[in-house]
C-alpha positions as CSV (number, residue, x, y, z in Angstrom):
1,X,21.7,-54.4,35.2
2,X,24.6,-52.7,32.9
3,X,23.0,-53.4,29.8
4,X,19.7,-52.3,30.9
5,X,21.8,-48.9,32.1
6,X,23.3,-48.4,28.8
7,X,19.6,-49.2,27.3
8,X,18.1,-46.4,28.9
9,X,21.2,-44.2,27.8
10,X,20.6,-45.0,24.6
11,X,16.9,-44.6,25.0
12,X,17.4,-41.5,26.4
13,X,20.3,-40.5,24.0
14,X,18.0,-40.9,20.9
15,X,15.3,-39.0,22.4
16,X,17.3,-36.1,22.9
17,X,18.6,-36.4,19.6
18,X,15.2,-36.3,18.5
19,X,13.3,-33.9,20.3
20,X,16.8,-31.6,19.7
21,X,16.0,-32.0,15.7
22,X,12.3,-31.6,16.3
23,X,13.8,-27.8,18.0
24,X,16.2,-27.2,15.1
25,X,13.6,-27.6,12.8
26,X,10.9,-25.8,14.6
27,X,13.1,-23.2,14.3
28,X,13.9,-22.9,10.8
29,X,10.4,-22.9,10.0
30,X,10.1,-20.2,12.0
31,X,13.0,-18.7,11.1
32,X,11.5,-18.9,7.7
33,X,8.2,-17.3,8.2
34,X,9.8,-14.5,10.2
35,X,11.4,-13.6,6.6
36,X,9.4,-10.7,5.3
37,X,7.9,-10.7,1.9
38,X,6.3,-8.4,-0.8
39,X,3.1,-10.1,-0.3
40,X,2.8,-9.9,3.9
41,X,-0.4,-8.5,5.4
42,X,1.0,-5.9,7.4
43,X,-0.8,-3.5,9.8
44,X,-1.3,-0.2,8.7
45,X,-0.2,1.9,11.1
46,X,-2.5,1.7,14.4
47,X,-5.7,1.5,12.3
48,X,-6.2,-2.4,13.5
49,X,-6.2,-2.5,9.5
50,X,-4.2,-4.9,7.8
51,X,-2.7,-4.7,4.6
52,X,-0.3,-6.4,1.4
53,X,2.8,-4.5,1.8
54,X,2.5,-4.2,-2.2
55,X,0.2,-2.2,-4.2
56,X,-1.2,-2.6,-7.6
57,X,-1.5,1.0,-9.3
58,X,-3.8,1.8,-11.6
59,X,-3.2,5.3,-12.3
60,X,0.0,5.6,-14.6
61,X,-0.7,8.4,-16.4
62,X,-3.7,9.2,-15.0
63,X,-5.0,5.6,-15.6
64,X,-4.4,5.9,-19.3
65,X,-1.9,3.2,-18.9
66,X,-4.2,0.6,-18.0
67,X,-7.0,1.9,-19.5
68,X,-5.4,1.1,-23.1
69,X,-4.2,-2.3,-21.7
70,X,-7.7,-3.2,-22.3
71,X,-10.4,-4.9,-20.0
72,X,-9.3,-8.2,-21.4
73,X,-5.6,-7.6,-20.5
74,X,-6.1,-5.4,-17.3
75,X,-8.2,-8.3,-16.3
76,X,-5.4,-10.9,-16.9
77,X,-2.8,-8.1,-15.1
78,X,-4.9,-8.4,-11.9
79,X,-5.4,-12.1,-11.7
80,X,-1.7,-12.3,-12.1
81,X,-0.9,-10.1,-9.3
82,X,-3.7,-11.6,-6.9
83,X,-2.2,-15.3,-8.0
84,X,1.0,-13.9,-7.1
85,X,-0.3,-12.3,-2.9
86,X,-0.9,-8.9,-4.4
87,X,-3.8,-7.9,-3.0
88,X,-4.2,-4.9,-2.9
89,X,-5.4,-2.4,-5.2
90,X,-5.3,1.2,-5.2
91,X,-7.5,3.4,-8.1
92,X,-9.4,6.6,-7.9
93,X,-12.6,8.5,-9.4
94,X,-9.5,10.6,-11.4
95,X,-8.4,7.3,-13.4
96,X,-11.7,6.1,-14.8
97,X,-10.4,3.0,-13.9
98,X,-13.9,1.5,-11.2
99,X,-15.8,-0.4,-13.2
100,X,-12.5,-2.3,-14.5
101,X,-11.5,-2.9,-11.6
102,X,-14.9,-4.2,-11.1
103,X,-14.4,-6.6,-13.8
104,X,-11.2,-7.6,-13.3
105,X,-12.0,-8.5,-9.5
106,X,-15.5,-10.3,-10.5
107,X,-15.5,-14.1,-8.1
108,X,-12.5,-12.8,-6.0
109,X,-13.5,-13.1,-2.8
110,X,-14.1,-9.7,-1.3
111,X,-12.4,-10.2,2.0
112,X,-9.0,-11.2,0.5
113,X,-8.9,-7.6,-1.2
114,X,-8.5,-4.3,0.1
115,X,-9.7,-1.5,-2.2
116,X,-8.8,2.0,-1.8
117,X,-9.8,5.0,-3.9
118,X,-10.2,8.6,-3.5
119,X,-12.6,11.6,-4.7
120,X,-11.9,14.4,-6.4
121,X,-12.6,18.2,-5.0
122,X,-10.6,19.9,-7.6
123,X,-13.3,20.7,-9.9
124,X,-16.1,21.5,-6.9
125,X,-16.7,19.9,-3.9
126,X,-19.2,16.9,-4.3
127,X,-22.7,18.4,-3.4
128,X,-23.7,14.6,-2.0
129,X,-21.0,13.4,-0.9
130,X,-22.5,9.9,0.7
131,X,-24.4,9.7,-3.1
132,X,-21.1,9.6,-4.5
133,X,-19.5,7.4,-2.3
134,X,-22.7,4.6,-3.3
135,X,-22.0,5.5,-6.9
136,X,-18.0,4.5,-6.2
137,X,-19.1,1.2,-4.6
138,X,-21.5,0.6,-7.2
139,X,-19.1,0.8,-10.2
140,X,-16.8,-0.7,-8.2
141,X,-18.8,-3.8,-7.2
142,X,-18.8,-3.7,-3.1
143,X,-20.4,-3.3,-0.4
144,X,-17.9,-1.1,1.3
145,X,-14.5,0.2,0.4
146,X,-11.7,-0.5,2.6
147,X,-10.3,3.2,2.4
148,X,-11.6,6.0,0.4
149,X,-8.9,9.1,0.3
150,X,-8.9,12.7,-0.6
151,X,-7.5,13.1,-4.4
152,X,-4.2,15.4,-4.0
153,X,-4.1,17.6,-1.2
154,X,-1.8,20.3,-1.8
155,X,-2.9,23.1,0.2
156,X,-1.9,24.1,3.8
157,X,-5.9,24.9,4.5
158,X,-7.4,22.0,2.8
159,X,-9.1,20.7,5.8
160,X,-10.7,24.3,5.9
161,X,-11.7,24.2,2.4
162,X,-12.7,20.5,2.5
163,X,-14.5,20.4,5.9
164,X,-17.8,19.4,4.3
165,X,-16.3,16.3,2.3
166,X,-14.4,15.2,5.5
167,X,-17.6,15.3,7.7
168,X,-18.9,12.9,4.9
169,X,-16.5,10.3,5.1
170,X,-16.2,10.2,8.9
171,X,-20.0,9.6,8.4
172,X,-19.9,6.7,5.6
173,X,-16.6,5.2,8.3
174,X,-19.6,5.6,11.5
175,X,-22.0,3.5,8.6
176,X,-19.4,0.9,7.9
177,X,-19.6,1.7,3.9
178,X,-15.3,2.8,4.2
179,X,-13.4,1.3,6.6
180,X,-10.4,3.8,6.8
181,X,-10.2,8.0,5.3
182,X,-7.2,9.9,4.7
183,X,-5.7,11.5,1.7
184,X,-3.2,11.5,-0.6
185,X,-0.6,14.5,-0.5
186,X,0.7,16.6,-3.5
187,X,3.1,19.6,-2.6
188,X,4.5,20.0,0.9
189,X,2.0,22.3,1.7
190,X,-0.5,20.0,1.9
191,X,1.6,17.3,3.5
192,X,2.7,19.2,5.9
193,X,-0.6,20.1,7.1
194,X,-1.7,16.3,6.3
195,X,0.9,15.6,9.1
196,X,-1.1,18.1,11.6
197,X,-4.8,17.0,11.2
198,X,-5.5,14.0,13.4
199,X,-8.6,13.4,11.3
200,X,-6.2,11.2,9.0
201,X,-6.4,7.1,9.0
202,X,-4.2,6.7,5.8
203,X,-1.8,8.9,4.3
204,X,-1.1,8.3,1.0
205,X,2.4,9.8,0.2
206,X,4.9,10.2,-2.7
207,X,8.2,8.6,-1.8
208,X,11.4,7.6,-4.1
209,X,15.3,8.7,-2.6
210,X,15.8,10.6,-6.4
211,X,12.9,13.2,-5.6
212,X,11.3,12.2,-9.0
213,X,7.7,14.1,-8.4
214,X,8.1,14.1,-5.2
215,X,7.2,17.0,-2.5
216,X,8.5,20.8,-3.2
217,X,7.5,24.1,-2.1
218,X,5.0,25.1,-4.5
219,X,2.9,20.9,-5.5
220,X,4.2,21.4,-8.7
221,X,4.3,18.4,-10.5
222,X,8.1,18.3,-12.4
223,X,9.1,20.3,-9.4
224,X,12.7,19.1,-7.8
225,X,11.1,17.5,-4.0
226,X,12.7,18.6,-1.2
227,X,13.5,15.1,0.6
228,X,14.9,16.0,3.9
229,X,11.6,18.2,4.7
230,X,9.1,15.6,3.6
231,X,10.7,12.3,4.8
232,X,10.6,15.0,8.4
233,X,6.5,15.0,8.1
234,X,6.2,11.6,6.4
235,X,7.8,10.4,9.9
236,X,5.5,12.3,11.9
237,X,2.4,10.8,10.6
238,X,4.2,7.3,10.9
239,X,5.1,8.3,14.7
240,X,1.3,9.0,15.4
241,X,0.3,5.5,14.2
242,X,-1.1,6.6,10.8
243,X,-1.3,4.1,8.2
244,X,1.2,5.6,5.8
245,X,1.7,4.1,2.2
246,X,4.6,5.2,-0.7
247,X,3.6,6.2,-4.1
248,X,5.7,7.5,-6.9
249,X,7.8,4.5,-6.2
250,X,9.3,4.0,-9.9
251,X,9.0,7.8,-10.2
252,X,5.7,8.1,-12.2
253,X,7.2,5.2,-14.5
254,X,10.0,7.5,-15.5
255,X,12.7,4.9,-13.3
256,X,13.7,3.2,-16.8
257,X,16.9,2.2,-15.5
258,X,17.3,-0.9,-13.7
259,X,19.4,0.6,-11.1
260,X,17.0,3.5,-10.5
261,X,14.1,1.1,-9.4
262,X,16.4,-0.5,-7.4
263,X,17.7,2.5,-5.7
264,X,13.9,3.7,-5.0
265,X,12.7,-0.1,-3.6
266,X,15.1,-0.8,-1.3
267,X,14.9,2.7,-0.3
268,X,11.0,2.4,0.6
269,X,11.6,-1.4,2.0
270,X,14.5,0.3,4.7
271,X,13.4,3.3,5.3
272,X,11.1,2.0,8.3
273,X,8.4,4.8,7.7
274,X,6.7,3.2,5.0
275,X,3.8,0.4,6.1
276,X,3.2,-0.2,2.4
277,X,3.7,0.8,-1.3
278,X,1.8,1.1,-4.1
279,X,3.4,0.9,-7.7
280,X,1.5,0.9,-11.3
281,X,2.0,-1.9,-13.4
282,X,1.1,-2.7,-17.0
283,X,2.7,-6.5,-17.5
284,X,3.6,-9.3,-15.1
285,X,7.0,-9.0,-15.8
286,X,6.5,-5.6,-13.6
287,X,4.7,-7.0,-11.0
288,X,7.5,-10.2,-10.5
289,X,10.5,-7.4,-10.6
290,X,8.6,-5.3,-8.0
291,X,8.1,-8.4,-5.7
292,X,11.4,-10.2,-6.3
293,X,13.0,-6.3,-5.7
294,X,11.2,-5.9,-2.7
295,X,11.7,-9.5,-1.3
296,X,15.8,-9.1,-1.5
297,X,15.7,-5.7,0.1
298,X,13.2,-6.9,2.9
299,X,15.8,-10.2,3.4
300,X,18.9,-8.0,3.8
301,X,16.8,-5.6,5.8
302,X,16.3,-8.6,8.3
């Protein structure tokens, strides 16, 4: 009888020593996924929207960045990032930049990708604004876009002004051909109206702790941006569940200094108003240094 009692001690010893591993190590792997990463899907704001918490750019200079790159290059850029979880790519009509993307995402499946650009007013309001939308998904290669922003708000009456091109995208969201509509926000006049309209999904704002082309009074472009009064709005439209992404990142590419990029990165991984970034590459060596920035900022965040 006393060796079967110590039997089932021992029994029972081991099992708890197993099913006490079988915890530990539960936990580590879920102590492991719970680290955040560069790459995460993450929700955009309340939009029931998903996406990669990091952006490919396409618009350094306008575009003129990667367009010179080359098809062949810009191609290889992309497959790099999309290899690496970047999935995520953010262009507009402004950088001439569609129908490379088009290349460059050609056999990708469309599901994995989320594709944002944005229309221009600046030079006139689009007459059609749904036959432009078709000509954007057509040089673009898709079906539907998964958010199509207003190019550069920087007035505090653009929704007055730009009524007529809103209307059209809350129509082409009713038909399923853009999933999400917002803007992208150049001055703090325009921004701080952006923060007012609740016709916004996504806000696309410019963000770096150095001010580098950030908001100021007037939406000039070299003017010095006034921080403390956009972060204030930027938090608004993150406290009403917009999706709200950071731009201007690396300061327009002007961020040559190591310590400058990681000043701005860590800032837009910690400043908990942020649901994504977006940043313009040209190399791969740019894309690992914005991941590998972002993934140490993300881990000490945690």
């Amino acid at each position: 009888m006393s060796h079967e009692r110590i039997s089932r001690r021992q029994f029972l010893g081991k099992t708890a020593a197993i099913a006490g591993g079988a915890v530990l190590s539960a936990r580590s792997l879920l102590a492991q996924e719970a680290v955040s990463k560069a790459t995460d899907l993450v929700p955009l704001g309340k939009t029931g929207v998903k996406i990669c918490r990091l952006g490919m750019g396409t618009g350094s200079n306008g575009g003129q960045v990667q367009r010179e790159l080359g098809q062949e290059a810009f191609t290889k850029l992309l497959r790099y990032g999309y290899e690496r979880g970047v999935t995520y790519i953010d262009t507009a009509d402004a950088y001439q930049m569609h129908e490379m993307v088009r290349q460059a995402t050609k056999g990708l499946p469309r599901d994995k990708l989320y594709i944002q650009t944005k229309v221009q007013w600046r030079s006139g309001i689009p007459e059609k604004p749904l036959e432009v939308i078709d000509r954007f998904r057509k040089e673009l290669g898709t079906d539907y876009l998964d958010s199509l922003l207003i190019h550069c708000v920087d007035t505090t009456d653009w929704d007055t002004k730009l009524k007529k091109l809103m209307d059209a995208l809350s129509d082409a969201k009713e038909k399923k051909i853009i999933r999400l509509k917002g803007m992208s926000c150049h001055g703090l006049p325009g921004l701080t109206r952006a923060a007012q309209v609740d016709w916004v999904d996504v806000n696309l704002v410019r963000v770096n702790p150095q001010g580098r082309h950030c908001d100021g009074e007037a939406g000039k472009w070299a003017e010095p941006g006034n921080i403390a009064e956009a972060t204030k709005h930027i938090k608004i439209m993150h406290e009403k569940g917009r999706g709200v992404i950071g731009m201007k990142i690396i300061g327009n590419g002007d961020f040559t200094r190591a310590e400058d990029r990681e000043k701005s990165v860590r800032h837009a991984m910690t400043c908990g108003f942020l649901d994504a970034i977006v940043i313009g590459v040209k190399s791969p060596a740019e894309i690992d240094e914005a991941i590998e920035r972002m993934n140490a900022a993300l881990a000490e965040k945690k």
